[in-house]
C-alpha positions in Angstrom: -44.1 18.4 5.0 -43.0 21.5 5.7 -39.8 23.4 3.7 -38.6 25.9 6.6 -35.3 26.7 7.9 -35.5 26.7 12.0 -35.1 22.9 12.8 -35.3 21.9 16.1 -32.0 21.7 17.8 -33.1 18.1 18.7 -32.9 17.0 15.1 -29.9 15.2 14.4 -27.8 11.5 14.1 -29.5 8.8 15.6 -26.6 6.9 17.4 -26.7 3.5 18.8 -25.0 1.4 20.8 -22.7 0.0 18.0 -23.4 2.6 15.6 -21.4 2.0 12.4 -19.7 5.2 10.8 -19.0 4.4 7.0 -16.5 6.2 4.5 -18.2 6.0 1.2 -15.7 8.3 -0.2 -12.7 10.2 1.1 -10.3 11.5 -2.5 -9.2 14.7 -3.1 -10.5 13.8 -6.8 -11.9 10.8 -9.5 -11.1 8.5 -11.4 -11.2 4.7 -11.2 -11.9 3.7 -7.7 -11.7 7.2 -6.3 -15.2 9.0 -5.0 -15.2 12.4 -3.6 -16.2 13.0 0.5 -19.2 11.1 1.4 -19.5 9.5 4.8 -22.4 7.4 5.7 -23.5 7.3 9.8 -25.7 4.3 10.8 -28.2 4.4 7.7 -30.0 7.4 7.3 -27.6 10.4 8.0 -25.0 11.3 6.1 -21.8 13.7 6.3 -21.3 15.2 2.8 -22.9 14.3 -0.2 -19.7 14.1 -2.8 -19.4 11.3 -5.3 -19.1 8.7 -2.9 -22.7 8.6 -1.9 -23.4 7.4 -5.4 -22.3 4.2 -4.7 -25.0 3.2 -2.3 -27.8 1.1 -3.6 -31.1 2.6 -4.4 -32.3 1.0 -1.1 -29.5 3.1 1.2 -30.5 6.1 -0.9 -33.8 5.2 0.1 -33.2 5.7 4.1 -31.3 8.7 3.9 -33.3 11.6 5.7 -30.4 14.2 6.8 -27.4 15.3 5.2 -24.7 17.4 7.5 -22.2 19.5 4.9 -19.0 21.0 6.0 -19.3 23.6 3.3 -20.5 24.5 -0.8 -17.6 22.7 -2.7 -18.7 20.2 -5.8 -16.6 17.6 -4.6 -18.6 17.6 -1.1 -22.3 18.7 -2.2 -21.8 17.5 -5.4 -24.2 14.4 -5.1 -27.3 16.3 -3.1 -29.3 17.1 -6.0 -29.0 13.7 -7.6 -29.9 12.1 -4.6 -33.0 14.3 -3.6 -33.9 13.6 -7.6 -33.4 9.7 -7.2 -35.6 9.4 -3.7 -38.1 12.3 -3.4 -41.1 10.1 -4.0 -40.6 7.9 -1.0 -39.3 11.1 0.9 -41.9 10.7 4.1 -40.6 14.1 5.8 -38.3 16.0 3.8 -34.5 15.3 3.4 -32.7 18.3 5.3 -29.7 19.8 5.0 -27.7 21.1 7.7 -24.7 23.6 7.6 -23.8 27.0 7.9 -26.1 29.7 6.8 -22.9 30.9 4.0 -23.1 27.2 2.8 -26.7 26.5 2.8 -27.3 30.3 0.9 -24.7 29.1 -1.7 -26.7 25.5 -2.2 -29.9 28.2 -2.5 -28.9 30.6 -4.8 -26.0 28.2 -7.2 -27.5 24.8 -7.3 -30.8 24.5 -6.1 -32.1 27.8 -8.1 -34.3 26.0 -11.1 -31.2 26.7 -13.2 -28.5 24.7 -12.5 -31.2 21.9 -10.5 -34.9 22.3 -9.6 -35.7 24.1 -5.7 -36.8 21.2 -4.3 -38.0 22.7 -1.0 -41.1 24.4 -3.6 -41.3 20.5 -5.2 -43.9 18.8 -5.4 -46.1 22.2 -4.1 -45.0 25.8 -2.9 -43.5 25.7 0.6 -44.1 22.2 0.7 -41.3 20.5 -1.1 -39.0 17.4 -0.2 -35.6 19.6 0.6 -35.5 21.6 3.4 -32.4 23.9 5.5 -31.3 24.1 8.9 -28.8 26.6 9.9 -26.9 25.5 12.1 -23.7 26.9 14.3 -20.4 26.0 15.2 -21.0 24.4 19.0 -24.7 23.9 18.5 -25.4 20.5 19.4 -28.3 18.3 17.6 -29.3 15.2 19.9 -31.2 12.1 19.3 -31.0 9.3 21.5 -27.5 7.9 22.5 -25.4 10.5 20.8 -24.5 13.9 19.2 -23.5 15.5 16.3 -22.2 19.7 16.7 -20.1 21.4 14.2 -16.8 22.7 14.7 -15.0 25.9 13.4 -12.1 25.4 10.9 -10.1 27.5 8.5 -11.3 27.1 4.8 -11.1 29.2 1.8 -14.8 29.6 2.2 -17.0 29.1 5.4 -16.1 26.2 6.5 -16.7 23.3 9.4 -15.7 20.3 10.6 -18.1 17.5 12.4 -17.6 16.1 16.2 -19.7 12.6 16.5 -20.1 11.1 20.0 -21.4 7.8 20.4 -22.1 6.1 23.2 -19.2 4.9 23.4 -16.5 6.6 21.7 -16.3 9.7 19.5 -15.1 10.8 15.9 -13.7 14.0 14.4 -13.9 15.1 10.5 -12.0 18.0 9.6 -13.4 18.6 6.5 -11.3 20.6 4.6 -8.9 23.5 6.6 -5.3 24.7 7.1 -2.9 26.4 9.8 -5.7 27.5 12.6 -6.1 27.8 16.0 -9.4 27.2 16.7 -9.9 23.6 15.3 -7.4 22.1 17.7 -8.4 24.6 20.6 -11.6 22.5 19.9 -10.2 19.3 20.0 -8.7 19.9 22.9 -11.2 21.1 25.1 -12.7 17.5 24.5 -12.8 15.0 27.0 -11.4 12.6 24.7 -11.4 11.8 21.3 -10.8 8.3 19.9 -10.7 8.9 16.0 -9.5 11.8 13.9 -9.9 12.0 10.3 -8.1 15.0 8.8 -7.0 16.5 5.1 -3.4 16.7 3.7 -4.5 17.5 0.2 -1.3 18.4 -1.2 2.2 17.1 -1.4 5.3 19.4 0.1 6.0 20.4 -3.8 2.7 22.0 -3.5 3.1 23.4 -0.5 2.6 27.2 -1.7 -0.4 25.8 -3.4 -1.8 24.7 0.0 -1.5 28.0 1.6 -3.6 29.5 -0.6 -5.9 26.8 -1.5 -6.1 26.8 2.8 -5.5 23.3 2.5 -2.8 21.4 4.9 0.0 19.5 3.4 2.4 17.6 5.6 4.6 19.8 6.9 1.4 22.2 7.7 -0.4 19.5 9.3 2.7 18.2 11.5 2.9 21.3 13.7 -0.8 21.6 14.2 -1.2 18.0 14.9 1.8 18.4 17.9 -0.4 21.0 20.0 -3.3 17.6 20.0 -3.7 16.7 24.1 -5.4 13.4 22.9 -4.2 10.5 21.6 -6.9 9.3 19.0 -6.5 7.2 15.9 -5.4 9.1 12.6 -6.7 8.6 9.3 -5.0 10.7 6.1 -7.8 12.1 3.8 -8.7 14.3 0.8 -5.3 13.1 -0.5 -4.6 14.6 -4.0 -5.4 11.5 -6.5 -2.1 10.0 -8.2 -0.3 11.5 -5.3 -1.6 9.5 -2.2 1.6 7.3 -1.7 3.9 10.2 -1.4 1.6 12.6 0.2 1.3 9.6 3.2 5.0 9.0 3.3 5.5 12.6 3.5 3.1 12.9 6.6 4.3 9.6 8.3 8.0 11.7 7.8 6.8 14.9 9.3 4.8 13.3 11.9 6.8 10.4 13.7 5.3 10.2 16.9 1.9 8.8 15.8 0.6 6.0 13.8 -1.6 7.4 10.6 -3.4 5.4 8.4 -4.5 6.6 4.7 -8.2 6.8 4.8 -10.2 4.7 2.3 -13.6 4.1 0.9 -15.1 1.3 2.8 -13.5 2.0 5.9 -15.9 1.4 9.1 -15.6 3.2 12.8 -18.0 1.7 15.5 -18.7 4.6 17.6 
């Protein structure tokens, strides 16, 4: 194995034909039946590692091989180390992590720093562990097969990114989390089409001073950046605030009237 940093550019999703794209979690919190941002992309790649991932059984943990992070909060790395603990003695090649070079130095020097969890690229020798890093880009594209995963910029209180999936088929877009920006949408829009969007709306309106500083959208936030969207793709509500979900959805289906949105849930599947 080898723990090193430059991964080819040709490392990435492996996308079939009929690829299934999996939301093992999708709150803005816990509690009973709620699980933090996790989603699972055919059966070895995943997009965060929050509390969601910990409901896969320890033969999905088993297949996972690459994990693509939108950024260094708990509630979306906050499974990793668990997960490299639970399945580093079948790990073949090493599990890698891919994200910016902010997010991957804050994994380095807060979690995986034999402190807070063990530095698993040095695990089980020196420079030959089971973890390893690839910095990746906003625009950089990492190809396998049928399809494509690239990052792409948002607006977060820390560096921050969302994930473009194209299938062979169709395509998906997670936000991760962001605000008020121009560069997401200038993003989306330069796409030649999109089919599904999943974006945050993490607060309610009674929050909404909250939101601006937290650089989170709430409805009214997220109703005048979803109007400059050329496409027409299918929306799905996440990172809702927990106890809050019913409102914070009737709030955006009241600010946004011209599309259909659909709260995002765990267990939700996308064919791409």
């Amino acid at each position: 194995m080898q723990g090193y940093d430059n991964w080819p550019t040709d490392a990435g999703i492996r996308i079939r034909p009929g690829m299934k794209i999996k939301i093992l979690g999708c709150s803005g919190g816990i509690g009973a039946e709620r699980r933090t941002t996790s989603i699972l992309v055919g059966d070895h790649t995943l997009i965060d590692a929050g509390t969601g991932v910990c409901d896969l059984s320890l033969d999905e943990l088993r297949k996972i091989r690459d994990i693509y992070v939108t950024h260094s909060h708990l509630d979306h790395v906050g499974g990793i180390p668990l997960l490299v603990d639970t399945i580093f003695d079948v790990l073949d090649t090493p599990l890698t992590i891919h994200a910016l070079p902010q997010t991957i130095d804050a994994l380095e020097q807060h979690m995986f720093n034999n402190v807070l969890w063990p530095d698993f690229t040095n695990i089980p020798t020196s420079g030959d562990g089971v973890l390893c890093y690839h910095r990746m880009s906003p625009g950089e594209p990492c190809v396998v097969d049928e399809g494509q995963i690239q990052m792409l910029p948002v607006k977060h209180v820390i560096p921050a990114v969302g994930y473009l999936v194209q299938g062979a088929d169709k395509s998906l877009v997670y936000s991760g989390d962001t605000t008020s920006n121009d560069v997401f949408w200038d993003a989306l829009n330069r796409l030649d089409s999109l089919d599904y969007l999943l974006i945050e709306s993490a607060f309610g309106e009674v929050d909404l001073e909250i939101s601006k500083l937290a650089y989170h959208y709430c409805p009214s936030l997220l109703a005048t950046d979803l109007a400059r969207l050329q496409h027409r793709p299918e929306v799905h509500i996440t990172h809702l605030k927990p106890g809050s979900e019913d409102s914070i959805m009737q709030e955006c289906r009241d600010a946004i009237t011209d599309r259909t949105l659909h709260q995002l849930t765990s267990g939700t599947t996308f064919d791409i």
